[in-house]
N, C-alpha and C positions, 0 to 999 in steps of 0.2 A: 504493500500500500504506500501514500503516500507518507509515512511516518516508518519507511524502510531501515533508513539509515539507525535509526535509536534502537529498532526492535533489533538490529543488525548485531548492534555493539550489544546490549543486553543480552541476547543468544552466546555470544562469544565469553562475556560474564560468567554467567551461568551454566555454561557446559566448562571453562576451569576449575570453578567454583567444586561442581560434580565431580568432575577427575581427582580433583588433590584430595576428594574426602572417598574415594574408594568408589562410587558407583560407576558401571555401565553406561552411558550417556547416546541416543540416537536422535537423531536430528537430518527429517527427511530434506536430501538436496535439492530437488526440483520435486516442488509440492505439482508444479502444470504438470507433470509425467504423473500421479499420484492421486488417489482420492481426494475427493474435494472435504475439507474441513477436518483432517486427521491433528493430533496435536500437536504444535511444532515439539515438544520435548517428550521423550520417552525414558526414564532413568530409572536405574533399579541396584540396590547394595548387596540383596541377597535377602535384605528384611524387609523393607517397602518397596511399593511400583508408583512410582511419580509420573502423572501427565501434566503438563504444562503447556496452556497454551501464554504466548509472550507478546504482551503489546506494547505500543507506546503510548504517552499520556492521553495520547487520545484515542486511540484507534478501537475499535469496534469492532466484537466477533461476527461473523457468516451466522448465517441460520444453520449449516453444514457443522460449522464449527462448536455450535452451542448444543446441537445433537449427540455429538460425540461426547462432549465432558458429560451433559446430563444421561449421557447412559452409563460411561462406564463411575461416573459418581454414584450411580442406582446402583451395580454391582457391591459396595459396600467395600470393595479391597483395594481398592487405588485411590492414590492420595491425589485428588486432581485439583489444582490452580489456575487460577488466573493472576499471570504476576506483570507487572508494567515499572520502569525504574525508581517509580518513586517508594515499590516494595523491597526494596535491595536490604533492610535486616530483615524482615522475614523471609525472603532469601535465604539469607546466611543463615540464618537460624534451622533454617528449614535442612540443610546438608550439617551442619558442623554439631546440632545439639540431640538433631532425630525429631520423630512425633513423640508428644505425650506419652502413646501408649508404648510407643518402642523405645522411648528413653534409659528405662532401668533393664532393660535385658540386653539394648542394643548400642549401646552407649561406645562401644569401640567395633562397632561395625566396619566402618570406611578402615580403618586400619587391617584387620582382618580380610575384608578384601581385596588388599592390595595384597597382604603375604599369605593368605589360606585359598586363593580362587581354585586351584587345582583338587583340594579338599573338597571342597562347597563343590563342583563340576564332576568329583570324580564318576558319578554312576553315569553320566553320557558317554564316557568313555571305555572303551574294551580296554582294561588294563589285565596286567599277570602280578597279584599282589603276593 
């Protein structure tokens, strides 16, 4: 949209943000090749699944776009936002502290996913243990 450039830089924010604290981070490159209204952020640590859709101070979701959060919000297991730069601590908060409910059990999660993922992955894998 026209407010490309800010949701630009925010995306770019926001997916370091996600890497230095241990999550997975997907972020479709050409949404015109792609379904219409998918959320631009997809993130996961291994304990929560974050959708994010990312706007600027102004910018205004699709009807496409607001379908997808309201469903997988009605799903009850993803953590889905609407974030725009003027939310940048609960941002941060949101990667460095956990949710609520995952805070005392998950509290060094992004850690553990940087040095356990092969642990956490092993049963996709055919190993000889």
């Amino acid at each position: 949209g026209k407010g490309g450039e800010p949701e630009q830089r925010l995306l770019e924010r926001v997916r370091a943000l996600a890497r230095q604290y241990g999550f997975l981070f997907y972020h479709t490159f050409r949404s015109d090749r792609s379904a219409p209204g998918f959320p631009d952020v997809l993130a996961t640590d291994g304990a929560r699944i974050l959708v994010a859709e990312l706007k600027s101070a102004t910018g205004k979701l699709t009807i496409e776009q607001a379908n997808w959060l309201a469903l997988l919000e009605h799903t009850g297991k993803v953590d889905v936002r609407i974030w725009r730069p003027a939310d940048w601590q609960e941002i941060y908060a949101y990667f460095t502290q956990g949710t609520p409910a995952t805070q005392h059990d998950n509290a060094d999660t992004g850690a553990r996913a940087q040095q356990g993922f092969p642990r956490v992955a092993r049963r996709f894998f055919h190993e000889d243990d």
